[in-house]
Structures are given as structure tokens and as C-alpha cells.
KEKE-3310 file (N, C-alpha, C; in steps of 0.2 Angstrom, whole numbers, plus 5000, padded with zeros to 4 digits):
npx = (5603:5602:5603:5613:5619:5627:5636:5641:5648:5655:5661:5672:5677:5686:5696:5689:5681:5664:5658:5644:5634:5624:5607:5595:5581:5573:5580:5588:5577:5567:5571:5583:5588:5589:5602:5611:5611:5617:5628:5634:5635:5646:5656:5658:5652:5647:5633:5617:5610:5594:5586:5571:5559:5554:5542:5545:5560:5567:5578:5589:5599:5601:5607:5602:5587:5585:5588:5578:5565:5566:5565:5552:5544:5544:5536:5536:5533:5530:5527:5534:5548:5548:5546:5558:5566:5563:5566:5580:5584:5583:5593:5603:5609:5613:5613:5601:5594:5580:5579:5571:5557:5544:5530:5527:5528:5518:5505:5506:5503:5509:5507:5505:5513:5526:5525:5526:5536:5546:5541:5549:5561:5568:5581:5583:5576:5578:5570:5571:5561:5556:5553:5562:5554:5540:5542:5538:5525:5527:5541:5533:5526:5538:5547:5543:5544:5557:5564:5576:5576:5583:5595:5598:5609:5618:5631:5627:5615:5611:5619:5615:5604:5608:5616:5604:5596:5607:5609:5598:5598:5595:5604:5612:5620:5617:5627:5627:5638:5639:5629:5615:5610:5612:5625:5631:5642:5661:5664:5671:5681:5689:5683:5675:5678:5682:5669:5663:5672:5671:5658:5654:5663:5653:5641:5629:5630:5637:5644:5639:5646:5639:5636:5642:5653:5662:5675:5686:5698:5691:5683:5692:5698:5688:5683:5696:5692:5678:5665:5660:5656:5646:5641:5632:5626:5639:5640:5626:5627:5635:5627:5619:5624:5633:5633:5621:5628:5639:5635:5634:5648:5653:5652:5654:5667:5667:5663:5674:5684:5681:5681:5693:5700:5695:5700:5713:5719:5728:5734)
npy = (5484:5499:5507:5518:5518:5509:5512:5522:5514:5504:5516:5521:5512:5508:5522:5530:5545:5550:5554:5564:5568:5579:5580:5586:5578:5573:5581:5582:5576:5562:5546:5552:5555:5543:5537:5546:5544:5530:5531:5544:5533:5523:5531:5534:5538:5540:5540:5548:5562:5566:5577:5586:5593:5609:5624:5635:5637:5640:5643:5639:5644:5652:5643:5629:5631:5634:5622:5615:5622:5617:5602:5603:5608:5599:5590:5585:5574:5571:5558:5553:5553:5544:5534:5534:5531:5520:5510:5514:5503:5494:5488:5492:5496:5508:5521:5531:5548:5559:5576:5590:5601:5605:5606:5597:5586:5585:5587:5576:5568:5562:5550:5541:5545:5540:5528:5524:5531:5518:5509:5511:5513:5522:5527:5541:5556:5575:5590:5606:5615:5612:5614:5609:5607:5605:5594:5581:5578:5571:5563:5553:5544:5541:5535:5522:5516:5516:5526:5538:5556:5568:5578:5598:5607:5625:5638:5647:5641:5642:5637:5630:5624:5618:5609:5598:5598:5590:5579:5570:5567:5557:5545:5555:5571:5587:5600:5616:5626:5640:5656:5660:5656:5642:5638:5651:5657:5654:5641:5642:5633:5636:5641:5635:5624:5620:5621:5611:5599:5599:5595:5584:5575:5575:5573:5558:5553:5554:5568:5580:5588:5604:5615:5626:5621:5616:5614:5599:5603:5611:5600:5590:5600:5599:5588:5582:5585:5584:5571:5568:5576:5584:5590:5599:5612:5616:5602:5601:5612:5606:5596:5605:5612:5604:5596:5585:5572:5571:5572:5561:5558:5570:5570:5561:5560:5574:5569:5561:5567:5574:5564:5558:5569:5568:5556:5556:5567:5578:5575)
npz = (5493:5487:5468:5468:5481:5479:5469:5474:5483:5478:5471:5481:5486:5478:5476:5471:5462:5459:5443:5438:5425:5419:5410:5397:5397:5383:5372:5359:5357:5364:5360:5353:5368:5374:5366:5371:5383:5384:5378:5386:5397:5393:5394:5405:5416:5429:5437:5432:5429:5423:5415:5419:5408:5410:5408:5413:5420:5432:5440:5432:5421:5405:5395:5401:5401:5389:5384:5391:5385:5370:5370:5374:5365:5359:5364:5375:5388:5407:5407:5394:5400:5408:5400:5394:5404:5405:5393:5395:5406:5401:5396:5404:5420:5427:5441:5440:5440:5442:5439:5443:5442:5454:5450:5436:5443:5453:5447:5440:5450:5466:5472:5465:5453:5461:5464:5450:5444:5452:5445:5432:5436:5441:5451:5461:5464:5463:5466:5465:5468:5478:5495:5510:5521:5517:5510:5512:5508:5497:5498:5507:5499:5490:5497:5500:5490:5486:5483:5482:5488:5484:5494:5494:5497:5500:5498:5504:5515:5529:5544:5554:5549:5537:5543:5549:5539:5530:5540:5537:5523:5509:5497:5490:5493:5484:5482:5480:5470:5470:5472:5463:5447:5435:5425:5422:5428:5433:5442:5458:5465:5476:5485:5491:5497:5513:5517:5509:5511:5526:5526:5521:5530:5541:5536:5532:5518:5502:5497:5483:5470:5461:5447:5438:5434:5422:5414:5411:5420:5429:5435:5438:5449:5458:5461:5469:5483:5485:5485:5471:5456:5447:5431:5419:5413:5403:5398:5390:5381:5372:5366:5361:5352:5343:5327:5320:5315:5321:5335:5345:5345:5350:5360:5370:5369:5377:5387:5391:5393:5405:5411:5412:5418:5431:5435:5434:5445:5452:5469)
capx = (5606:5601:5609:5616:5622:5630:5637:5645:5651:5661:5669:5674:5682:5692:5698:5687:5674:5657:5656:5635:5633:5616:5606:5589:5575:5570:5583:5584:5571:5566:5574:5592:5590:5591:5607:5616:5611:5622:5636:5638:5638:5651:5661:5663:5647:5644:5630:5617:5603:5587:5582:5566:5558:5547:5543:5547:5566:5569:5584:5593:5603:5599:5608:5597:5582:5583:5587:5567:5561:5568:5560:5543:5542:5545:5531:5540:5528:5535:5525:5539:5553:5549:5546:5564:5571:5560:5569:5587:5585:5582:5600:5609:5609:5617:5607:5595:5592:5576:5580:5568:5551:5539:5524:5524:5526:5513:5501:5505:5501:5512:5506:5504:5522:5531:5521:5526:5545:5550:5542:5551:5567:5571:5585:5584:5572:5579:5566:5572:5558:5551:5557:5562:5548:5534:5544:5534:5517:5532:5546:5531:5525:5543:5552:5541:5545:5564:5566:5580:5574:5590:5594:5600:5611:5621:5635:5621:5612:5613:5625:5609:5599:5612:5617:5598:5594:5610:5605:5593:5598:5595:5606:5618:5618:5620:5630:5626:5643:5637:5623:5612:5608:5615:5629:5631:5647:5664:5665:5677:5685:5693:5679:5667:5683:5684:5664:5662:5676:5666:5649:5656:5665:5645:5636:5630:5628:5642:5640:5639:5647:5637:5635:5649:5656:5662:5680:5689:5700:5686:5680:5698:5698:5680:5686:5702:5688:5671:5665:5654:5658:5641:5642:5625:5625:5644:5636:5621:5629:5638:5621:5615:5631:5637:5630:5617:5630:5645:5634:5635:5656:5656:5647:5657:5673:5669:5665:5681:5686:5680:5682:5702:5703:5694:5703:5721:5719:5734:5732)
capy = (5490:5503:5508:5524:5519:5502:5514:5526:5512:5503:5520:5522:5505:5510:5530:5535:5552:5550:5558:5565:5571:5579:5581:5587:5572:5575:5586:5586:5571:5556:5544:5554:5555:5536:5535:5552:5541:5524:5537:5544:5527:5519:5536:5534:5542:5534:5541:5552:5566:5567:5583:5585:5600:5613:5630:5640:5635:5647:5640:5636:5648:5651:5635:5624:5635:5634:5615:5613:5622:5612:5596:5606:5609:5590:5585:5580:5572:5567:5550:5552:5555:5540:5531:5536:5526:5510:5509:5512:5500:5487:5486:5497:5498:5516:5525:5538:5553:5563:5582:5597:5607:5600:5606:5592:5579:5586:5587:5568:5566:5562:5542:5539:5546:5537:5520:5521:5530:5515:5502:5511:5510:5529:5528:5547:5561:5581:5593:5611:5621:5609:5615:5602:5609:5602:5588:5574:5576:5568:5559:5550:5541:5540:5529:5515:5514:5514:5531:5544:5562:5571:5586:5602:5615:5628:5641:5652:5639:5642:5632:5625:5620:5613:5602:5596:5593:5586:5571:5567:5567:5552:5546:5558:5579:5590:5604:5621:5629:5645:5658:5663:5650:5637:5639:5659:5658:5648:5639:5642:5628:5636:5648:5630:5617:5619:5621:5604:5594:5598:5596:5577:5572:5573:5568:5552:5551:5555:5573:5580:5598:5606:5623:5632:5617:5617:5611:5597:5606:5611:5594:5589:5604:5598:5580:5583:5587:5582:5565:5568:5581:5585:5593:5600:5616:5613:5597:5603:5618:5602:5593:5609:5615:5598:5593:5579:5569:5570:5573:5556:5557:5577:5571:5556:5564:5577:5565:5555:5570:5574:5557:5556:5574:5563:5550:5558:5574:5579:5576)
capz = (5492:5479:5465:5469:5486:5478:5465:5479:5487:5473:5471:5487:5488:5472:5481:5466:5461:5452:5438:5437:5420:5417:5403:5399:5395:5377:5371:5355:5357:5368:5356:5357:5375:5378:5364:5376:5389:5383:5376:5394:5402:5390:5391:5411:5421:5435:5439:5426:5429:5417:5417:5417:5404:5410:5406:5420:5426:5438:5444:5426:5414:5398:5392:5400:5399:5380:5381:5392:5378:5365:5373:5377:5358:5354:5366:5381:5395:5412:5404:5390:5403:5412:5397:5393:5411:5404:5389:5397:5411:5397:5393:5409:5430:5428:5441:5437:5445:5439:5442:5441:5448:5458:5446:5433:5447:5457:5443:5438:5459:5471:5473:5456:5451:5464:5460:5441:5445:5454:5440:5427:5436:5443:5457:5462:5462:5465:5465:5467:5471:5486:5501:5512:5526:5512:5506:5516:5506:5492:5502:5510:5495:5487:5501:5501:5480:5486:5478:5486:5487:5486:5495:5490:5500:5496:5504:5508:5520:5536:5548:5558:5542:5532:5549:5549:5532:5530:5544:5535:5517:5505:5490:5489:5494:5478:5485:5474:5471:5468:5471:5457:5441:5432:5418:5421:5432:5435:5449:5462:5470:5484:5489:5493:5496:5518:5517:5506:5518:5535:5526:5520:5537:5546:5530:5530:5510:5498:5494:5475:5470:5452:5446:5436:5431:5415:5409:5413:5426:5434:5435:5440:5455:5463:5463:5475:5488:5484:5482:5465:5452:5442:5425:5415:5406:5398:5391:5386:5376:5368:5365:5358:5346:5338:5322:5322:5312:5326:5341:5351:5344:5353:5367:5370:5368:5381:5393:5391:5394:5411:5418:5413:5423:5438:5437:5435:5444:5456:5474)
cpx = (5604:5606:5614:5621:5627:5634:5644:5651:5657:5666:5673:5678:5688:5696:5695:5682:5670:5657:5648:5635:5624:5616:5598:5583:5573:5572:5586:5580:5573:5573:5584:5593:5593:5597:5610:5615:5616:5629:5638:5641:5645:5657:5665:5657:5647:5637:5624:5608:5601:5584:5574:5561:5551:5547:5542:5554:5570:5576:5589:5595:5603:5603:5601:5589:5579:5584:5580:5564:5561:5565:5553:5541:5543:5541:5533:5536:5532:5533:5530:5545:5554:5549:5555:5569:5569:5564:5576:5587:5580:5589:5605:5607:5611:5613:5604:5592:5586:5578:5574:5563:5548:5533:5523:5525:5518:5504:5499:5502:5506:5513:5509:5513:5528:5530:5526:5535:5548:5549:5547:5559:5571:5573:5583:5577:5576:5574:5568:5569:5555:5555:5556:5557:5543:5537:5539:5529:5521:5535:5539:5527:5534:5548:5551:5544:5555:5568:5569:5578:5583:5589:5598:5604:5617:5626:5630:5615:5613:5616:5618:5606:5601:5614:5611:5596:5603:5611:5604:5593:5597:5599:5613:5616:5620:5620:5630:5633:5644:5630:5620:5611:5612:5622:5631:5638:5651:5665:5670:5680:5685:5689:5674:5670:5682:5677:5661:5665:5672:5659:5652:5661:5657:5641:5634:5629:5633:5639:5643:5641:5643:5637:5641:5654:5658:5669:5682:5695:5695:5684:5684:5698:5692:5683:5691:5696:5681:5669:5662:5655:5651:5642:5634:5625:5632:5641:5631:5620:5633:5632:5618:5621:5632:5631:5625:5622:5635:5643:5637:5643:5656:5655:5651:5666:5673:5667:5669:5684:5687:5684:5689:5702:5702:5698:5712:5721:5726:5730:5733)
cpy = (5494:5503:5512:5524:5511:5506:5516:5520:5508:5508:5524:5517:5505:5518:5532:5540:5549:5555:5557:5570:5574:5584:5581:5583:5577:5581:5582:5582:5565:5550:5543:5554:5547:5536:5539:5546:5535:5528:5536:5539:5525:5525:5537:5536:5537:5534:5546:5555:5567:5574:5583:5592:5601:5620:5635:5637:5639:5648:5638:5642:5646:5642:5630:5626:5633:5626:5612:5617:5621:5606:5599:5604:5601:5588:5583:5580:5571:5560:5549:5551:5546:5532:5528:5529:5519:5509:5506:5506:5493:5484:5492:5497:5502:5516:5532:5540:5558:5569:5587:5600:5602:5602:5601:5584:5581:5586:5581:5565:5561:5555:5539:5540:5542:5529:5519:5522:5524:5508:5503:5511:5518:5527:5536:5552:5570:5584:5599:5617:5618:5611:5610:5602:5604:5596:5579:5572:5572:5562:5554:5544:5537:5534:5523:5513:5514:5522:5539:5550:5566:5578:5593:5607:5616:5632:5646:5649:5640:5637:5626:5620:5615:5607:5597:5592:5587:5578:5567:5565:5558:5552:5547:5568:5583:5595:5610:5625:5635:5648:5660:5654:5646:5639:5647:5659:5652:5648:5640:5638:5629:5641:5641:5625:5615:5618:5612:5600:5592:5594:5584:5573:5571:5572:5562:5550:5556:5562:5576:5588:5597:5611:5625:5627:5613:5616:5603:5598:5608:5605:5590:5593:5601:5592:5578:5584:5584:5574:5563:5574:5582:5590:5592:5605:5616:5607:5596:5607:5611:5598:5597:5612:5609:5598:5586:5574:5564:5571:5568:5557:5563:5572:5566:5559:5571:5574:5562:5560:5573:5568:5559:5560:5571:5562:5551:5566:5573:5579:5584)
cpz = (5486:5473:5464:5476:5484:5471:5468:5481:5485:5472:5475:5488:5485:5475:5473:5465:5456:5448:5437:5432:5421:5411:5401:5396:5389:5373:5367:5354:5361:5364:5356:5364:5376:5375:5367:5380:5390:5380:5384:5396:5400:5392:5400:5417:5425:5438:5433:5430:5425:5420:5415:5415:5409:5409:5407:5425:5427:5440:5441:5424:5409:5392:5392:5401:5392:5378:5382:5384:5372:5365:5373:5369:5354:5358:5372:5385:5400:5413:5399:5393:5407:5407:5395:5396:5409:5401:5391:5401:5406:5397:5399:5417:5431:5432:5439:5441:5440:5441:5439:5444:5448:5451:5441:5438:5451:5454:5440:5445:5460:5472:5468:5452:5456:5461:5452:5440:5444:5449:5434:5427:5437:5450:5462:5462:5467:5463:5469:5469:5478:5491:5507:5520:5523:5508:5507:5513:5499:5494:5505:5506:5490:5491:5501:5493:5481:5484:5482:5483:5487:5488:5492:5495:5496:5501:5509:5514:5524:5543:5551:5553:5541:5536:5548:5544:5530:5532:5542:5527:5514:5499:5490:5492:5488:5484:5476:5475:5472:5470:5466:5452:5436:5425:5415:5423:5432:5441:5452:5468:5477:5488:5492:5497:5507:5519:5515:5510:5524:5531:5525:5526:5543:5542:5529:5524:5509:5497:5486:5473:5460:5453:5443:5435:5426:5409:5413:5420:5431:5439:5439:5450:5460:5464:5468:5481:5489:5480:5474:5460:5447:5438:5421:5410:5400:5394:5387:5379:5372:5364:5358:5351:5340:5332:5320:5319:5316:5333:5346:5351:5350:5359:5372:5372:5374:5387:5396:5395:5404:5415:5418:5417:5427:5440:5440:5438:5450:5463:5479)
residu = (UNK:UNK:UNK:UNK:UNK:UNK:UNK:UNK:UNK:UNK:UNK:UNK:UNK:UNK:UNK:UNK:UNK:UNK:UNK:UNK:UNK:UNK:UNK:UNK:UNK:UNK:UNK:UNK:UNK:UNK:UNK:UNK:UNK:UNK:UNK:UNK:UNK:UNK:UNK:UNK:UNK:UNK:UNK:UNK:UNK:UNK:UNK:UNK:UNK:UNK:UNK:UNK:UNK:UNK:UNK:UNK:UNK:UNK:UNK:UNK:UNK:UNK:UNK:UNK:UNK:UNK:UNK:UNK:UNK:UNK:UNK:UNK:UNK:UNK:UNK:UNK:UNK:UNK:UNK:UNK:UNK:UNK:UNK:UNK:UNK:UNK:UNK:UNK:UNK:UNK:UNK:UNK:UNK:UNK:UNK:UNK:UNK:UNK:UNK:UNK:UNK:UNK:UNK:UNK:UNK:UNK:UNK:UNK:UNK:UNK:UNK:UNK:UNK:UNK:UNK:UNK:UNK:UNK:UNK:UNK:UNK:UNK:UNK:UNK:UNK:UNK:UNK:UNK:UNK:UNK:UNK:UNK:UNK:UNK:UNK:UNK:UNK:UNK:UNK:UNK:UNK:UNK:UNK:UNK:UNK:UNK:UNK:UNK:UNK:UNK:UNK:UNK:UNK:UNK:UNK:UNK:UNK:UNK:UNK:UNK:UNK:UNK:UNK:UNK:UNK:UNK:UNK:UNK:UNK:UNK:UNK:UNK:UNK:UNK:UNK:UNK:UNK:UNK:UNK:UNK:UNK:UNK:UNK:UNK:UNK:UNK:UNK:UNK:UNK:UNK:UNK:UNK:UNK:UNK:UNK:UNK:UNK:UNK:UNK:UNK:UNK:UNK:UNK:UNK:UNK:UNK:UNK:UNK:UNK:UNK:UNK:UNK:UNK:UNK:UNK:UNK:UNK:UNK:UNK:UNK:UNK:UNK:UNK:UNK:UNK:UNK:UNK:UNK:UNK:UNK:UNK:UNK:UNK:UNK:UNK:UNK:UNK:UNK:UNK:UNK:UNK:UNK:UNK:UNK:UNK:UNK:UNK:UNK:UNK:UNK:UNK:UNK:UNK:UNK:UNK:UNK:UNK:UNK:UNK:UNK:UNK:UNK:UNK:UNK:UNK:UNK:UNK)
# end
């Protein structure tokens, strides 16, 4: 059993939500990334996305825009990023989700990055510009290495689609709360909540609400509903604010935070 679906299924047995923090590889360095990455754990994540920097993300808001070029400007490889996972999974089973654009995988090839993901000990892969039409020249190398391609819909996919790729998902389903880009909007609950119910009554994999989620109460509302609660640009803007001194304490502290909502939220 993997470790994402050996994750799920532990907090399913408990009536409990994952908490999927992310946070972007090499933000403010490789280095602090693996010490964020032992915080989260201790602080409750169940789960944790590594963004991975590039210099075209279409699909992020200025938060995490400005954390890829924060990493760029320190050197960050997707040979750095994976170095990252080596490190963690010396001292952690968290799983690890890799999230971002296809171009620096496609660049590393296709083989070659599933091959070395899976020795470094990468549970996951998102990749939001690949459309799951051209997924395969990917997914076809990635399955054999163990390694779930996670899908992506959103309220804007079409009823047919979203059935379809739904079927077929691996992992977990991130469900986008929102149209438009990351960290711009708060999310609304109750405009996704009958949509996210149905989609997780014929999903065979736990599905995952992000986007526009960004307090404790938020975190709190998606949970009543959604199996997985993921939070990115709210922790990033914590990453990016705090003081090198009291970062991992902020960072720590706002995790606690999330989770307590999780855990105690009203039915």
C-alpha cells in the first residue's frame, strides 16, 4: 500500500481530514525547506506538497509567484528538489506530493524523473499544465515507479469530464475551489460543498479541496465536507513575513493552528 493511500486510510478509520500543507521547494533555501518540512509533520500535516519553482506560474498568485522566484534566485534544480525528498525520507514516511509545471520535468525526461522520483522517495506528482489527454507520455513511465499522478478538477469542468477523469484518478483528487489563481480569493464553502459531496460518493480516491484557503475557519468549513483541506499561499505569506529567527515557531504555530480547526470543527 502506498503511503498516501495508507495515510488516507488511517484517517478514515479515525472519522479524520488530512491536513495538505504546501510549500514551495527552496523557499528561502533547500536547507529550510527539509527544517519547514519536519515542523509541518510534527505540527499535524498529514500529508505535504513541495512546490516545485518555475518561472512561469500561470496558475499561482503573486504569493506563490514570488516564493518560485525566491527559490530560482537560490539555484533551485528539480535535482535540488529531489534531493530535498532524499534527505526527508531519512528521518520521515510523510508522503510527498511534488506539485507544479510540466517543463522542468519534461526537460529532466519523462523516464529518467520517474526512475530517480521514486528512489528519492516521491509519493505524488501534480502537474497543472498537463492535460490529462497527454498525460500518458508521463503516467506511463510514473506507474511502474509506484508514483500517483494526481488529478485536478475544478467547478468549471464539465459533468462528463469530471465523471471520466474522476474514474481514473490516482492518490487523491485536488478539487480547485475557485476559478482564477491561487491566493487572490476566499474561498466559499458553500458555493463547492453539494459539488465536492457528489464528486466524493463516486470517487474512488479521497478528494482534496485548495485554493482560497487561508484561515483556520476556512480550514475548519472545507473539512465538514471534503476529505483533505490543502493550504499554500496563507503559509507561504507566513514563510515569506516571519523573521529568520522565529520562522519555524510562526510556521509551527500556524499549523497547530489549522489542524486544531480540523480536528474540532462543528459537524
Amino acid at each position: 500500500m502506498s503511503r498516501i493511500k495508507q495515510t488516507f486510510t488511517e484517517l478514515k478509520q479515525a472519522g479524520r481530514k488530512a491536513l495538505v500543507p504546501f510549500i514551495t521547494a527552496g523557499d528561502p533555501d533547500l536547507e529550510t525547506t527539509v527544517a519547514i518540512v519536519r515542523v509541518l509533520e510534527r505540527a499535524g500535516a498529514d500529508l505535504i506538497e513541495l512546490g516545485i519553482p518555475f518561472s512561469d506560474p500561470m496558475a499561482d498568485g503573486p504569493t506563490i509567484q514570488a516564493s518560485s522566484e525566491r527559490s530560482l534566485r537560490q539555484g533551485t534544480t528539480l535535482v535540488g528538489v529531489l534531493d530535498v525528498v532524499r534527505q526527508i525520507r531519512r528521518e520521515s514516511d510523510v508522503p510527498l506530493v511534488l506539485m507544479g509545471y510540466y517543463n522542468p520535468v519534461l526537460r529532466y525526461g519523462n523516464e529518467l524523473f520517474a526512475k530517480d522520483a521514486a528512489a528519492a522517495g516521491v509519493d505524488g506528482l501534480l502537474i497543472v499544465d498537463l492535460p490529462p489527454e497527454e498525460a500518458d507520455e508521463l503516467q506511463r513511465y510514473l506507474r511502474p515507479a509506484a508514483i500517483d499522478l494526481i488529478t485536478l478538477l475544478a467547478p468549471t469542468t464539465p459533468p462528463e469530464r469530471k465523471a471520466r477523469l474522476a474514474s481514473s484518478a490516482e492518490g487523491y483528487i485536488y478539487y480547485v475551489s475557485m476559478t482564477g489563481v491561487t491566493g487572490t480569493q476566499a474561498v466559499n464553502a458553500d458555493s463547492i460543498e453539494a459539488e465536492v459531496r457528489e464528486l466524493m460518493v463516486t470517487s474512488p480516491v479521497p478528494v482534496a479541496v485548495g485554493f482560497g484557503i487561508a484561515t483556520p475557519a476556512d480550514a475548519s468549513n472545507i473539512a465538514r465536507f471534503a476529505d483533505a483541506v490543502v493550504v499554500g499561499s496563507a503559509l507561504v505569506k507566513v514563510i515569506e513575513s516571519a523573521p529568520e529567527a522565529v520562522r519555524l515557531r510562526q510556521v509551527e504555530s500556524f499549523v497547530r493552528s489549522l489542524r486544531d480547526a480540523i480536528d474540532h470543527r462543528p459537524e
